[in-house]
mmCIF file of the N, C-alpha and C atoms, coordinates in Angstrom:
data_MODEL
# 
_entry.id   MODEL 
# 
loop_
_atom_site.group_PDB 
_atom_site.id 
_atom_site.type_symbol 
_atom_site.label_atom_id 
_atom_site.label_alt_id 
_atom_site.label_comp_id 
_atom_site.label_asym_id 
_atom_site.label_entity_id 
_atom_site.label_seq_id 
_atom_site.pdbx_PDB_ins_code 
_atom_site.Cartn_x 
_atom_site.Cartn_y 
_atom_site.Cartn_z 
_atom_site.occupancy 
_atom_site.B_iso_or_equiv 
_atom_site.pdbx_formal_charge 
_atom_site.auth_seq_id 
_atom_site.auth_comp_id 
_atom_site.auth_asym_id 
_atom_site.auth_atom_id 
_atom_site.pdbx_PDB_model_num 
ATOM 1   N N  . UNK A 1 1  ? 0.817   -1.190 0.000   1.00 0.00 ? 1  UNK A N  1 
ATOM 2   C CA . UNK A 1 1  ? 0.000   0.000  0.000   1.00 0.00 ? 1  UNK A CA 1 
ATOM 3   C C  . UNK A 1 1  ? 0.866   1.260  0.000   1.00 0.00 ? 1  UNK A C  1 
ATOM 4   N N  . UNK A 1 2  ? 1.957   1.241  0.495   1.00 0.00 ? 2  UNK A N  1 
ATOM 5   C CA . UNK A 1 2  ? 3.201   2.421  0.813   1.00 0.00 ? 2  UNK A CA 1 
ATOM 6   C C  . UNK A 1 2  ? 3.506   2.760  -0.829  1.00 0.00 ? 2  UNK A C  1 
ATOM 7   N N  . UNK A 1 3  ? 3.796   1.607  -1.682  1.00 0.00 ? 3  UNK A N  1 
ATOM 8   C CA . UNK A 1 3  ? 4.099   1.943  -2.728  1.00 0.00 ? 3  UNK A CA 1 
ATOM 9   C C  . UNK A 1 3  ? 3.472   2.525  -3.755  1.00 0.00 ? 3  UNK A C  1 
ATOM 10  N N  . UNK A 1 4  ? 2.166   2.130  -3.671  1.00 0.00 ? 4  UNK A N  1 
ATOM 11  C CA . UNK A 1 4  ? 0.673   2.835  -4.521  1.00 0.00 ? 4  UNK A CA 1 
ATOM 12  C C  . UNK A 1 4  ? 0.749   4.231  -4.026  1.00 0.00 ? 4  UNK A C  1 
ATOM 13  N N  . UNK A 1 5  ? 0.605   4.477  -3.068  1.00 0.00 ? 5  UNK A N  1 
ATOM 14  C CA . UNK A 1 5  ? 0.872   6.180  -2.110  1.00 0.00 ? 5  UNK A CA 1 
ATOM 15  C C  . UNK A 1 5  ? 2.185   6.681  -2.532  1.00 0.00 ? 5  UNK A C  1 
ATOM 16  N N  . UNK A 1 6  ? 3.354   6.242  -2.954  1.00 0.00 ? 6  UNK A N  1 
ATOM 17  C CA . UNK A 1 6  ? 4.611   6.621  -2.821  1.00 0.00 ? 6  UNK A CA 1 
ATOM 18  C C  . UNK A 1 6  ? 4.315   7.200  -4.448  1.00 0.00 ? 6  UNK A C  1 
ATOM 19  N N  . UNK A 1 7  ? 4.077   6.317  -5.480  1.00 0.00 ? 7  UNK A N  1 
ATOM 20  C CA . UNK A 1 7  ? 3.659   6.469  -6.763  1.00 0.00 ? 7  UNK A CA 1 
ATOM 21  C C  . UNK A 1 7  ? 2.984   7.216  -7.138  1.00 0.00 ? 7  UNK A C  1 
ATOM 22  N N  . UNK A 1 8  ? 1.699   7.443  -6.477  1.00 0.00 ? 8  UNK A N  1 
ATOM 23  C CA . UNK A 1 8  ? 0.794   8.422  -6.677  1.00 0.00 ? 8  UNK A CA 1 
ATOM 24  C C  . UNK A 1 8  ? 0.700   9.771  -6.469  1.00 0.00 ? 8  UNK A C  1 
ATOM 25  N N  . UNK A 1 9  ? 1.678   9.859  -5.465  1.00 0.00 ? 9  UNK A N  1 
ATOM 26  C CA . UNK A 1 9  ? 2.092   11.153 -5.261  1.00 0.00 ? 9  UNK A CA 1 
ATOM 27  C C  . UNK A 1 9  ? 2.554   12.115 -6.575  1.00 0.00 ? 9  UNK A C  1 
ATOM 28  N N  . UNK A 1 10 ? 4.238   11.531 -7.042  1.00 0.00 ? 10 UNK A N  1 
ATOM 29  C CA . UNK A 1 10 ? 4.712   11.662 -7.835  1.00 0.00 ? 10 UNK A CA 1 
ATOM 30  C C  . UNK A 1 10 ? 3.841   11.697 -9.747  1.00 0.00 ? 10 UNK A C  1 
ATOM 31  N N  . UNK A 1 11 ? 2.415   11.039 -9.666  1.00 0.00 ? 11 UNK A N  1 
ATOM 32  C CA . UNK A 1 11 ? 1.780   11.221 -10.668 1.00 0.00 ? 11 UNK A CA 1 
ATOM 33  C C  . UNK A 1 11 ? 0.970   12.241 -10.590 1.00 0.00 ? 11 UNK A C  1 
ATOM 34  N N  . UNK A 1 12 ? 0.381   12.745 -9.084  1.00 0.00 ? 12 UNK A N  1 
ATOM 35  C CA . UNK A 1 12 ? -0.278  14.125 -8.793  1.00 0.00 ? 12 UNK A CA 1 
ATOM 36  C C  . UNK A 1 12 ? 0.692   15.067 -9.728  1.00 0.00 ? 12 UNK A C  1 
ATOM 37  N N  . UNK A 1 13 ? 1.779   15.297 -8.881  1.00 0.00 ? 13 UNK A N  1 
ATOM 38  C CA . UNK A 1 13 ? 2.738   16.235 -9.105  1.00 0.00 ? 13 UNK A CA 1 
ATOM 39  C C  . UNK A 1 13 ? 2.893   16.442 -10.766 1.00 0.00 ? 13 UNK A C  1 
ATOM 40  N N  . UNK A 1 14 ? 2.928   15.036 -11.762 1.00 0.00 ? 14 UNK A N  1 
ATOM 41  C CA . UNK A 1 14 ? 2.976   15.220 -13.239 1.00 0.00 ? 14 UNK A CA 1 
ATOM 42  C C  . UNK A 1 14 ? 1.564   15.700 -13.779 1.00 0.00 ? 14 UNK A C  1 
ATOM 43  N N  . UNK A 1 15 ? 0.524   15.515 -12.948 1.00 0.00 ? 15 UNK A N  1 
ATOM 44  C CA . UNK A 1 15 ? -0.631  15.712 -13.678 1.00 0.00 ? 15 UNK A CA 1 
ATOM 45  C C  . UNK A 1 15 ? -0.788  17.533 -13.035 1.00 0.00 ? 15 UNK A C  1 
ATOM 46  N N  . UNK A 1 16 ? 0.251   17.614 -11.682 1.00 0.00 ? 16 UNK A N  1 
ATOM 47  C CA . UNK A 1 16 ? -0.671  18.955 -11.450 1.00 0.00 ? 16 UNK A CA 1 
ATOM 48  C C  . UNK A 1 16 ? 0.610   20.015 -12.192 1.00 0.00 ? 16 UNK A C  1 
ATOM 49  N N  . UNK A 1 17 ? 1.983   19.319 -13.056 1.00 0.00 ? 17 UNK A N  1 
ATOM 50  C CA . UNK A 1 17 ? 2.271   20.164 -13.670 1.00 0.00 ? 17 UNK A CA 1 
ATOM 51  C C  . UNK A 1 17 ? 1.815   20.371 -15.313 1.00 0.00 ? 17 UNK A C  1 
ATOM 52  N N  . UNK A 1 18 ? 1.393   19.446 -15.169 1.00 0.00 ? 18 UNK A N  1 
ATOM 53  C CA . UNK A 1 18 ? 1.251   19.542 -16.845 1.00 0.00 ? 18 UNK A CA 1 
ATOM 54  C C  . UNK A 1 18 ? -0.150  20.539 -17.214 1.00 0.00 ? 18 UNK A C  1 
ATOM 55  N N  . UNK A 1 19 ? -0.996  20.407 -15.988 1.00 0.00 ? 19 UNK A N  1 
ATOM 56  C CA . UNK A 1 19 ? -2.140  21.317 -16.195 1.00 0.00 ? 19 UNK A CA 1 
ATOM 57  C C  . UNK A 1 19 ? -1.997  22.585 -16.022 1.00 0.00 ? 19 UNK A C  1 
ATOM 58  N N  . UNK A 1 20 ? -0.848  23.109 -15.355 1.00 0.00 ? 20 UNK A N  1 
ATOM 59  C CA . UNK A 1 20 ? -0.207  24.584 -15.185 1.00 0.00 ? 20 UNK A CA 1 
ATOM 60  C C  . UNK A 1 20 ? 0.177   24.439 -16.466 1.00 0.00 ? 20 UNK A C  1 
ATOM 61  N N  . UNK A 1 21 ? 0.907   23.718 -16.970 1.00 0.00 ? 21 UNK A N  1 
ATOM 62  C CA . UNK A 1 21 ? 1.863   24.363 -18.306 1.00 0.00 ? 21 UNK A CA 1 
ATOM 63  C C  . UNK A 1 21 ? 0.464   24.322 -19.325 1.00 0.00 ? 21 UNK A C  1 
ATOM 64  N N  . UNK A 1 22 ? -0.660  23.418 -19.170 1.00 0.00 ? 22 UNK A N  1 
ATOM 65  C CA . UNK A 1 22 ? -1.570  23.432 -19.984 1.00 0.00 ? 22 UNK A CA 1 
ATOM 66  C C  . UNK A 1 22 ? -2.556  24.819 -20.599 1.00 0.00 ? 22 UNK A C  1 
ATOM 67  N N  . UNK A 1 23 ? -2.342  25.279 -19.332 1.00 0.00 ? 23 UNK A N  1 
ATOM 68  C CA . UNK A 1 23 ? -3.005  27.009 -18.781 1.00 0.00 ? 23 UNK A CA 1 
ATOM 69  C C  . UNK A 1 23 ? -2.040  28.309 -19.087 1.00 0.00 ? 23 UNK A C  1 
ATOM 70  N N  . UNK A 1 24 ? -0.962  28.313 -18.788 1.00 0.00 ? 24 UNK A N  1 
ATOM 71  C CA . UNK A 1 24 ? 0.260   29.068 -19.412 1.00 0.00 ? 24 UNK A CA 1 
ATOM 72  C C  . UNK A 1 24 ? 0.212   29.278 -20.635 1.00 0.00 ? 24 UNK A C  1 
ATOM 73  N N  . UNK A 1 25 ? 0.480   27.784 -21.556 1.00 0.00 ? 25 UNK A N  1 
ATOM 74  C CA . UNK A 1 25 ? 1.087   28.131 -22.701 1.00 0.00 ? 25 UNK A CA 1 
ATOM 75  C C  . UNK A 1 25 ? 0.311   27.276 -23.559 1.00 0.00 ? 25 UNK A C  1 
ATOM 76  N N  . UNK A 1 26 ? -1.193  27.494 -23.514 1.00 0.00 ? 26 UNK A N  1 
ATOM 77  C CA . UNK A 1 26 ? -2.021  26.708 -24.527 1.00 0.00 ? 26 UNK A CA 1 
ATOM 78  C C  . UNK A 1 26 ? -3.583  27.846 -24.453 1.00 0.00 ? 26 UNK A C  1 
ATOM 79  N N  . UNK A 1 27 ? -3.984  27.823 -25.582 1.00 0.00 ? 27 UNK A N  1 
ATOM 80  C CA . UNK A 1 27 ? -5.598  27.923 -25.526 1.00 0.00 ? 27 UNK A CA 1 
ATOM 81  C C  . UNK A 1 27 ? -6.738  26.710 -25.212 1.00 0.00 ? 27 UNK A C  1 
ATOM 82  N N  . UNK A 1 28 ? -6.312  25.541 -24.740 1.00 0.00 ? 28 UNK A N  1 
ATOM 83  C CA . UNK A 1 28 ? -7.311  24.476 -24.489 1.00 0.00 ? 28 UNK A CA 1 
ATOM 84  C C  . UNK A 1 28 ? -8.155  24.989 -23.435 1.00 0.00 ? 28 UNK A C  1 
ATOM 85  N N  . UNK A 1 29 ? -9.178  24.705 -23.659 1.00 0.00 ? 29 UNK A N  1 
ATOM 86  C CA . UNK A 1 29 ? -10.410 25.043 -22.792 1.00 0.00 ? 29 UNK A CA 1 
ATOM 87  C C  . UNK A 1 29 ? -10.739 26.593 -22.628 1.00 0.00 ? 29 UNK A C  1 
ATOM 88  N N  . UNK A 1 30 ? -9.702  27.346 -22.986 1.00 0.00 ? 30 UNK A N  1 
ATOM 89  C CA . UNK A 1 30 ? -10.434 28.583 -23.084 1.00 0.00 ? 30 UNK A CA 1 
ATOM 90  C C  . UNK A 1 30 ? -11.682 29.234 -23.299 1.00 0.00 ? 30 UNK A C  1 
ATOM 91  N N  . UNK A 1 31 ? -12.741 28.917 -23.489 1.00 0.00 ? 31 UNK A N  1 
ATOM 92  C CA . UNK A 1 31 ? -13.968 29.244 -23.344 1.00 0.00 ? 31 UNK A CA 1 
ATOM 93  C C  . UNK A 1 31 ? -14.355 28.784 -22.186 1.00 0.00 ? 31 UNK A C  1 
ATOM 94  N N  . UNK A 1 32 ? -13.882 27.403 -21.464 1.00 0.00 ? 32 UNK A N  1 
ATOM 95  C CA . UNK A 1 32 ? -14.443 27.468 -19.784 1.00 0.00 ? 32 UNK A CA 1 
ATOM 96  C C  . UNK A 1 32 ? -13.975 28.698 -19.156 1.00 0.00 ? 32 UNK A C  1 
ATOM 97  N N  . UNK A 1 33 ? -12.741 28.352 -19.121 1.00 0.00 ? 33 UNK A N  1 
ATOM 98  C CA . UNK A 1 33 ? -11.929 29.785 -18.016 1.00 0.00 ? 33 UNK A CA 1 
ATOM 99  C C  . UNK A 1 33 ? -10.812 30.950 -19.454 1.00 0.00 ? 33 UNK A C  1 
ATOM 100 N N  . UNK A 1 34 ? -11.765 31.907 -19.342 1.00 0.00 ? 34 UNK A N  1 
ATOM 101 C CA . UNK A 1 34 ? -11.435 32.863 -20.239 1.00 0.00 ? 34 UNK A CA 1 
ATOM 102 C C  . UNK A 1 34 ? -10.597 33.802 -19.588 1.00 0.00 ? 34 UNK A C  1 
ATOM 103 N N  . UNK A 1 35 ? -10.764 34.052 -18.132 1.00 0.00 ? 35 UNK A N  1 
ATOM 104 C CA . UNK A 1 35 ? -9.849  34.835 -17.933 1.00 0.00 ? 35 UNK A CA 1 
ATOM 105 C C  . UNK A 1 35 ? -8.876  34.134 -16.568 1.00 0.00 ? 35 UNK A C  1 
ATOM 106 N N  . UNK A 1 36 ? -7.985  34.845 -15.891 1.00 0.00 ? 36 UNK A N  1 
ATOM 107 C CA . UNK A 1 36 ? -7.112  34.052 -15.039 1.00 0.00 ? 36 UNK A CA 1 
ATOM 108 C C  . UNK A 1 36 ? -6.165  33.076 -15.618 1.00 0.00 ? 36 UNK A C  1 
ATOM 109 N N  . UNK A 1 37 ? -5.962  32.747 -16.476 1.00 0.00 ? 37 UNK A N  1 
ATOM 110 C CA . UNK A 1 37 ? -5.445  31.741 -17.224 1.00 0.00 ? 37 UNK A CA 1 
ATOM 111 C C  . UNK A 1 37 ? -4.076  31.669 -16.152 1.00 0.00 ? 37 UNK A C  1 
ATOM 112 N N  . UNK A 1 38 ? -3.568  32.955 -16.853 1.00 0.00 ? 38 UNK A N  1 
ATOM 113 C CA . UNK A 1 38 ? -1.677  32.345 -15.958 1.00 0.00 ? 38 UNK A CA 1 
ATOM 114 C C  . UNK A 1 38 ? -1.617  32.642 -14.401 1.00 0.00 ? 38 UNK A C  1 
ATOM 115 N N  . UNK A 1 39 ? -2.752  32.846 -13.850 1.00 0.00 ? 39 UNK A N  1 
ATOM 116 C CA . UNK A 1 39 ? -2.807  32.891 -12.334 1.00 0.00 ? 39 UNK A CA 1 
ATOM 117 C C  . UNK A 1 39 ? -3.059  31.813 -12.024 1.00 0.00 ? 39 UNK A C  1 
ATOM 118 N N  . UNK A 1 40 ? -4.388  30.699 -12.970 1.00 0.00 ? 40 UNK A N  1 
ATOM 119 C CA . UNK A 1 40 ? -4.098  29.715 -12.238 1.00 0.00 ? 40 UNK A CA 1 
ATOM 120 C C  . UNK A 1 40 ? -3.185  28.908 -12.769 1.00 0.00 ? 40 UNK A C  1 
ATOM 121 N N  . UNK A 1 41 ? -2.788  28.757 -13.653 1.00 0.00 ? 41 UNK A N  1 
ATOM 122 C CA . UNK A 1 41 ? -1.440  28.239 -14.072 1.00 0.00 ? 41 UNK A CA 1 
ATOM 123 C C  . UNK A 1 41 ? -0.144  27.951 -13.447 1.00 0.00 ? 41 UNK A C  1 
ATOM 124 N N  . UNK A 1 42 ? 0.401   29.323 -12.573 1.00 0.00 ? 42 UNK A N  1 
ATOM 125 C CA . UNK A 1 42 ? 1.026   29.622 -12.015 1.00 0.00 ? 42 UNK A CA 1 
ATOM 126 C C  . UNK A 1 42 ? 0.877   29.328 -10.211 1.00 0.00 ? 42 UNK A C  1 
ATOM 127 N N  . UNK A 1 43 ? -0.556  29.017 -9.712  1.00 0.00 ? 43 UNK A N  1 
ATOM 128 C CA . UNK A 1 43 ? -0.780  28.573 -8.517  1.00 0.00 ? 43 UNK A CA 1 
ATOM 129 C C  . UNK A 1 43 ? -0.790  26.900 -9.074  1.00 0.00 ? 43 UNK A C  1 
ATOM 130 N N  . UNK A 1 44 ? -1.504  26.347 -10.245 1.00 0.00 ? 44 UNK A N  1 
ATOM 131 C CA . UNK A 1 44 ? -0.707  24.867 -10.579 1.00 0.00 ? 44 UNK A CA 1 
ATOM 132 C C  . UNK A 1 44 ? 0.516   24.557 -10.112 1.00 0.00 ? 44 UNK A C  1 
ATOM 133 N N  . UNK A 1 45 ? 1.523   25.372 -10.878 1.00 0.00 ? 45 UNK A N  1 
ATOM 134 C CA . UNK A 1 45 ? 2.657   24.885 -10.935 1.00 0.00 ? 45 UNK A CA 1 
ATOM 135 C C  . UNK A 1 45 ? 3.686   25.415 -9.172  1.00 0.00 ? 45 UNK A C  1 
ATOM 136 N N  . UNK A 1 46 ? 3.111   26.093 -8.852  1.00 0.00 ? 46 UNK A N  1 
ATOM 137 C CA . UNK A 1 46 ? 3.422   26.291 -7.023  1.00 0.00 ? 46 UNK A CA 1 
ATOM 138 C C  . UNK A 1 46 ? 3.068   25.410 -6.300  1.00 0.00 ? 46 UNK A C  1 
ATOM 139 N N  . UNK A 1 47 ? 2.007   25.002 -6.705  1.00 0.00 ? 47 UNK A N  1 
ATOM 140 C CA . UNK A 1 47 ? 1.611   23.585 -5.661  1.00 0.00 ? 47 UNK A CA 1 
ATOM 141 C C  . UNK A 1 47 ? 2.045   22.335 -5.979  1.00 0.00 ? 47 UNK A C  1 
ATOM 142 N N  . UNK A 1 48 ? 2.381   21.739 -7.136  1.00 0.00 ? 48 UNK A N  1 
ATOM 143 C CA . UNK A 1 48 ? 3.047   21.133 -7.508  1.00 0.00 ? 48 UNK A CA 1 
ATOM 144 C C  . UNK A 1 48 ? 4.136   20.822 -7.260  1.00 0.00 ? 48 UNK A C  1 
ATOM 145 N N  . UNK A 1 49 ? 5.524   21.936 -7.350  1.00 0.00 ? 49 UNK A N  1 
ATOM 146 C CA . UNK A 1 49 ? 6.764   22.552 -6.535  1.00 0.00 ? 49 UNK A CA 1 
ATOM 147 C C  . UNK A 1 49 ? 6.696   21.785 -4.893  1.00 0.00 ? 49 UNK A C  1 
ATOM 148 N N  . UNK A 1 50 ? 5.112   22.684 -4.421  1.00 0.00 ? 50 UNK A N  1 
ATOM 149 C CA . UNK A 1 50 ? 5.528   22.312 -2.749  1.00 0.00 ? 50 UNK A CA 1 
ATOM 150 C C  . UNK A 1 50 ? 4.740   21.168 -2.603  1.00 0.00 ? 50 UNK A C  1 
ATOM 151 N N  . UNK A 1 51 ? 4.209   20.122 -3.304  1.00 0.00 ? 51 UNK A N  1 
ATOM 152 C CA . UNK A 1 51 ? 4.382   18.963 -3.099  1.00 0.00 ? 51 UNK A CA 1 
ATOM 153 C C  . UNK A 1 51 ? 4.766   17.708 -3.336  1.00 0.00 ? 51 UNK A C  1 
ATOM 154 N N  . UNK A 1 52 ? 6.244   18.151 -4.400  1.00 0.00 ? 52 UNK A N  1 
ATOM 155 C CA . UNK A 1 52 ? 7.225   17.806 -5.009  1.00 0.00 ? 52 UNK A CA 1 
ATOM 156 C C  . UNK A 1 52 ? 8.472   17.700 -3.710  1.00 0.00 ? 52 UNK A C  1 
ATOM 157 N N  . UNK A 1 53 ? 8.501   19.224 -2.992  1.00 0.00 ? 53 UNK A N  1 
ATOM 158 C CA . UNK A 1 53 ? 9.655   19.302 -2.294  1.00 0.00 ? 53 UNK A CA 1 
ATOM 159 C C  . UNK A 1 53 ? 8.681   18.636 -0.795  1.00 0.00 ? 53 UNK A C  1 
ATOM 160 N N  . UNK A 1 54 ? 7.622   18.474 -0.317  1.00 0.00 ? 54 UNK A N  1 
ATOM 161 C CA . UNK A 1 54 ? 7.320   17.965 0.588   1.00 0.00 ? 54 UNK A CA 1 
ATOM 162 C C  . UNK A 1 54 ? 7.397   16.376 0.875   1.00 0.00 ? 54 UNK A C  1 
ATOM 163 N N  . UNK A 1 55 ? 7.306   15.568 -0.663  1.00 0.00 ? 55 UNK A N  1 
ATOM 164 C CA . UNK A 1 55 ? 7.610   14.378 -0.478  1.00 0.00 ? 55 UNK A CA 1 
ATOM 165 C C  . UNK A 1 55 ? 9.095   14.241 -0.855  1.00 0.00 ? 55 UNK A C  1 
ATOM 166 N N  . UNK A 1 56 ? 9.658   14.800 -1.281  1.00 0.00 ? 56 UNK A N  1 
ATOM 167 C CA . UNK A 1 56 ? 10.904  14.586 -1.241  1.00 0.00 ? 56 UNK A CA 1 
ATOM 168 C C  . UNK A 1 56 ? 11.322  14.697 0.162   1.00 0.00 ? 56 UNK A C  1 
ATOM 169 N N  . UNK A 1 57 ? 11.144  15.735 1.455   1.00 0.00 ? 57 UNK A N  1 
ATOM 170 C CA . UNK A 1 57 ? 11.187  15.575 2.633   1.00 0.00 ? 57 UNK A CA 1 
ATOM 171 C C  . UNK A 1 57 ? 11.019  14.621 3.497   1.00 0.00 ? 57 UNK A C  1 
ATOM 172 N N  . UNK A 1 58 ? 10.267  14.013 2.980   1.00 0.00 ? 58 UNK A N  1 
ATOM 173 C CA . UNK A 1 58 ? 9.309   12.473 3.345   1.00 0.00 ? 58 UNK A CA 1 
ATOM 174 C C  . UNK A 1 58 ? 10.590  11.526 2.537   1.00 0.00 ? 58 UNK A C  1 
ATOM 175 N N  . UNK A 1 59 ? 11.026  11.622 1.909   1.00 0.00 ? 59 UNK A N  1 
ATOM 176 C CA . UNK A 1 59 ? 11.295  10.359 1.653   1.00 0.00 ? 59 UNK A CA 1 
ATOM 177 C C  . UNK A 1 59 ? 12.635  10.208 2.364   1.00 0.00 ? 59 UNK A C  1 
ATOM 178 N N  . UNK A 1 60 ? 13.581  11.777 2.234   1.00 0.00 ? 60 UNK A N  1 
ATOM 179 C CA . UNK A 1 60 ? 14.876  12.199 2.885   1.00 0.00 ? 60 UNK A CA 1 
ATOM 180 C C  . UNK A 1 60 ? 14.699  11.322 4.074   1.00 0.00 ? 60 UNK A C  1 
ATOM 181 N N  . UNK A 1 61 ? 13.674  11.834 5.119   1.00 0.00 ? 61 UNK A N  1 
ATOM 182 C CA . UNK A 1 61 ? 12.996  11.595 6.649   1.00 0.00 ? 61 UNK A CA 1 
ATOM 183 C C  . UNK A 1 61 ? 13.000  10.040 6.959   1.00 0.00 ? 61 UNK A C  1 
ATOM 184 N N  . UNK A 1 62 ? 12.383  8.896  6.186   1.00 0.00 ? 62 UNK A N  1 
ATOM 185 C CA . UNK A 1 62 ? 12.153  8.125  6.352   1.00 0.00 ? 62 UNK A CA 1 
ATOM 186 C C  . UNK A 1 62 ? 13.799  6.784  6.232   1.00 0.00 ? 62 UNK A C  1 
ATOM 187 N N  . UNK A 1 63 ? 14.213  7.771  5.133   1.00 0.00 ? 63 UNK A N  1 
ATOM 188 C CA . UNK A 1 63 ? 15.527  7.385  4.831   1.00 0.00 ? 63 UNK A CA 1 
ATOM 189 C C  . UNK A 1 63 ? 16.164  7.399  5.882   1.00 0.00 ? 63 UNK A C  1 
ATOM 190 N N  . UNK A 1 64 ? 16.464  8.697  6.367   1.00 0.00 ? 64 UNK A N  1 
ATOM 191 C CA . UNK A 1 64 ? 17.429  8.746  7.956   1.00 0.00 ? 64 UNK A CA 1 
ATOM 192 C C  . UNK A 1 64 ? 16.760  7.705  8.781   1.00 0.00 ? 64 UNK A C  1 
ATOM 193 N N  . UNK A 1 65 ? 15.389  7.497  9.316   1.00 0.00 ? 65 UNK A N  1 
ATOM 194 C CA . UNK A 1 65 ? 14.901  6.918  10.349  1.00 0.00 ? 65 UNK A CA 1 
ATOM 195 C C  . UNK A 1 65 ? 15.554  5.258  9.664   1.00 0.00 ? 65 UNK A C  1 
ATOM 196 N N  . UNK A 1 66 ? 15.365  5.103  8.518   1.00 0.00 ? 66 UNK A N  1 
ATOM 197 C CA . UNK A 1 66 ? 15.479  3.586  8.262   1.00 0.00 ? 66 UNK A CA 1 
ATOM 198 C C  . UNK A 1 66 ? 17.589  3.401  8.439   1.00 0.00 ? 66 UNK A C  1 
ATOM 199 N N  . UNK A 1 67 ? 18.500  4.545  8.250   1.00 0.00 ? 67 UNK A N  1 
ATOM 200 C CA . UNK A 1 67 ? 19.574  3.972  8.614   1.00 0.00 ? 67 UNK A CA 1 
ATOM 201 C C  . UNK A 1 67 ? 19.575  4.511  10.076  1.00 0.00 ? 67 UNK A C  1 
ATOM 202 N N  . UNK A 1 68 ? 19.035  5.120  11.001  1.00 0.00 ? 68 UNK A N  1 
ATOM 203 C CA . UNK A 1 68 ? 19.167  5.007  12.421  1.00 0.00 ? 68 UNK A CA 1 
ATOM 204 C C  . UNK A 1 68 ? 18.720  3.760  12.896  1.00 0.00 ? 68 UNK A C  1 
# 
């Protein structure tokens, strides 16, 4: 189960960057969200970042505990 969670994380993170870069630097869906585009784009790709560097913390963390 650790590993499905460990995995999934890391596929959030590809799906929640690719939908920032989707919003940035594409017209797809533009008629849903016409305006805001690179704000939310740009809060995509921030959250993404900090939960990129949060499981990387997690994994650093677990690492030390497993050679203590």
């Amino acid at each position: 189960m650790n590993k499905l969670r460990f995995y999934s994380n890391f596929v959030m993170v590809a799906i929640y960057i690719s939908l920032g870069l989707l919003f940035l630097v594409t017209d797809v869906a533009i008629d849903t969200f016409p305006g805001y585009r690179k704000e939310i784009g740009g809060i995509l790709l921030l959250y993404a970042l900090i939960r990129l560097i949060l499981q990387y913390y997690k994994i650093k963390r677990e690492k030390d505990e497993f050679q203590n």
